[in-house]
C-alpha positions, 0 to 999 in steps of 0.5 A: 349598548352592542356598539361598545360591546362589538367594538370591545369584540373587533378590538380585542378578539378580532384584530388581535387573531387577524394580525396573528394570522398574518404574522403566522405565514412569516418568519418575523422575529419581533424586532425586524423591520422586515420579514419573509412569506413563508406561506403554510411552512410553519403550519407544516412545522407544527406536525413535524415539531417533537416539541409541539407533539410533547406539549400537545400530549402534557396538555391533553392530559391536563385538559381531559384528567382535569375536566373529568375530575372538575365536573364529577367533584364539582357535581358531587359536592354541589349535590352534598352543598346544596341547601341551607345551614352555616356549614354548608355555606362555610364549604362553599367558601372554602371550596371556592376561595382557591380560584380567588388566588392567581395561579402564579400564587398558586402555582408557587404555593403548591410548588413550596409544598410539594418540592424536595424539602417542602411540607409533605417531604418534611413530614416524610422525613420526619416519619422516617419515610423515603421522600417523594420526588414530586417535581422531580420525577416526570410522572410524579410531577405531570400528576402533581400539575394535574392534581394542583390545575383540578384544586384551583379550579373545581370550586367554581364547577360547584357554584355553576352546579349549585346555581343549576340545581336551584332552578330545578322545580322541588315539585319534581323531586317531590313527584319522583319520592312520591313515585317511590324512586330512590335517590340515585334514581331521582338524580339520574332521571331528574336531576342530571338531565335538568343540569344538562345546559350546566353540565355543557357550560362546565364542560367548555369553561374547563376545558377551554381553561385547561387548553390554555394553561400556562401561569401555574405550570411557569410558578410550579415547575418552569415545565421541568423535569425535562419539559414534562410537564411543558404544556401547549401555552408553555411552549408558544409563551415561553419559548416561541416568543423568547427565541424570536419566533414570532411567526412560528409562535403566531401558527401555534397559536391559532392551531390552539385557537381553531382546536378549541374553537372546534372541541367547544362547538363540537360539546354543544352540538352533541348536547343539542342533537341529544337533546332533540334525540329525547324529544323525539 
């Protein structure tokens, strides 16, 4: 059973990243027959590109406001979720049922609803209240993006912490009430480290989600006003490729490889070195 797994593996993950690298050190434009080395030149345009600097900056606001808020709504309700009772399982559906959606859908949905005669601007106007530029106005439209990107995604944060908190042993909880702690006490000592592993897992599948971000900013705001709301993925995907800047594209692309790659292995070595520090 590895042989077709580590052939998918060479295929599609492998290849695909060796064949970029390459055409990263060239100046093709994907439909010449020929192109020229140009070594580590466009690795040195990406420091120097104010493009590159603003999309960098959308994405990490994305990635850092998007995953903070992922995991504290998803924990938070996962501990308000768990156990039994029609209601709670209609919740989670309910919670959950935005990440079955594509994000294109998603995308022009919430666009639909937030532009300047969409839904909540209707309901302004009708109350004789000043309309709020939503996608219009830079910051109002980074927020916007931000608070769409956390709605699609929290739900499955809540199923992770909900299947982490099934393996938690009910014998614990019980020593800690007996024990007499209250609470927030039992799920700060008890709780929150037996969901470290699902604390790290949800961290990284945000995280490297949020880094990639693309479709739903395409369908919501095209990365406008003014590419304020371009993202990272946006720039390489929609500009990059579509001005012929295949290599140019391909460097992008595996600077944002190596930084997720590098923000993911740094997330589980600071839970195994802080795990080993409580052992000890």
């Amino acid at each position: 059973m590895v042989g077709p797994a580590l052939a998918a593996v060479v295929a599609f993950i492998l290849i695909p990243v060796v064949v970029a690298g390459r055409l990263s050190l060239t100046d093709w434009d994907g439909f010449s027959d020929s192109y020229k080395s140009l070594g580590l030149d466009n690795y040195v345009q990406l420091f120097h590109d104010p493009g590159v600097a603003n999309a960098a900056y959308v994405t990490l606001v994305i990635a850092v406001v998007g995953t903070v808020a992922c995991n504290v709504l998803g924990l938070g309700l996962a501990v308000m979720l768990n156990g039994e009772g029609r209601v709670k399982a209609m919740l989670r559906g309910l919670f959950f049922y935005p990440h079955v959606l594509g994000a294109v859908i998603i995308g022009f949905l919430w666009s639909a609803i937030l532009s300047s005669e969409g839904a909540v601007n209707t309901l302004l106007t009708a109350a004789h209240r000043s309309k709020i530029p939503f996608l219009s106005d830079p910051q109002w439209a980074l927020a916007a993006v931000v608070f769409v990107v956390v709605w699609s995604t929290f739900g499955v944060n809540v199923v992770l912490y909900l299947a982490g908190l099934q393996t938690i042993p009910e014998s614990l909880l019980e020593a800690a009430r007996i024990d007499g702690a209250s609470r927030w006490q039992t799920f700060r000592q008890v709780v929150l480290p037996m969901l470290a592993p699902t604390v790290t897992i949800n961290v990284v599948l945000v995280l490297v989600q949020l880094l990639r971000v693309y479709d739903l900013v395409l369908a919501m705001t095209d990365g406008g006003p003014a590419g304020h709301t371009q993202t990272y993925a946006y720039l390489v995907l929609s500009e990059s490729f579509l001005n012929g800047k295949i290599g140019y594209a391909s460097a992008q692309s595996i600077a944002l490889m190596i930084v997720i790659t590098v923000l993911a292995v740094a997330i589980v070595a600071l839970r195994q070195r802080s795990e080993k520090a409580v052992e000890q």
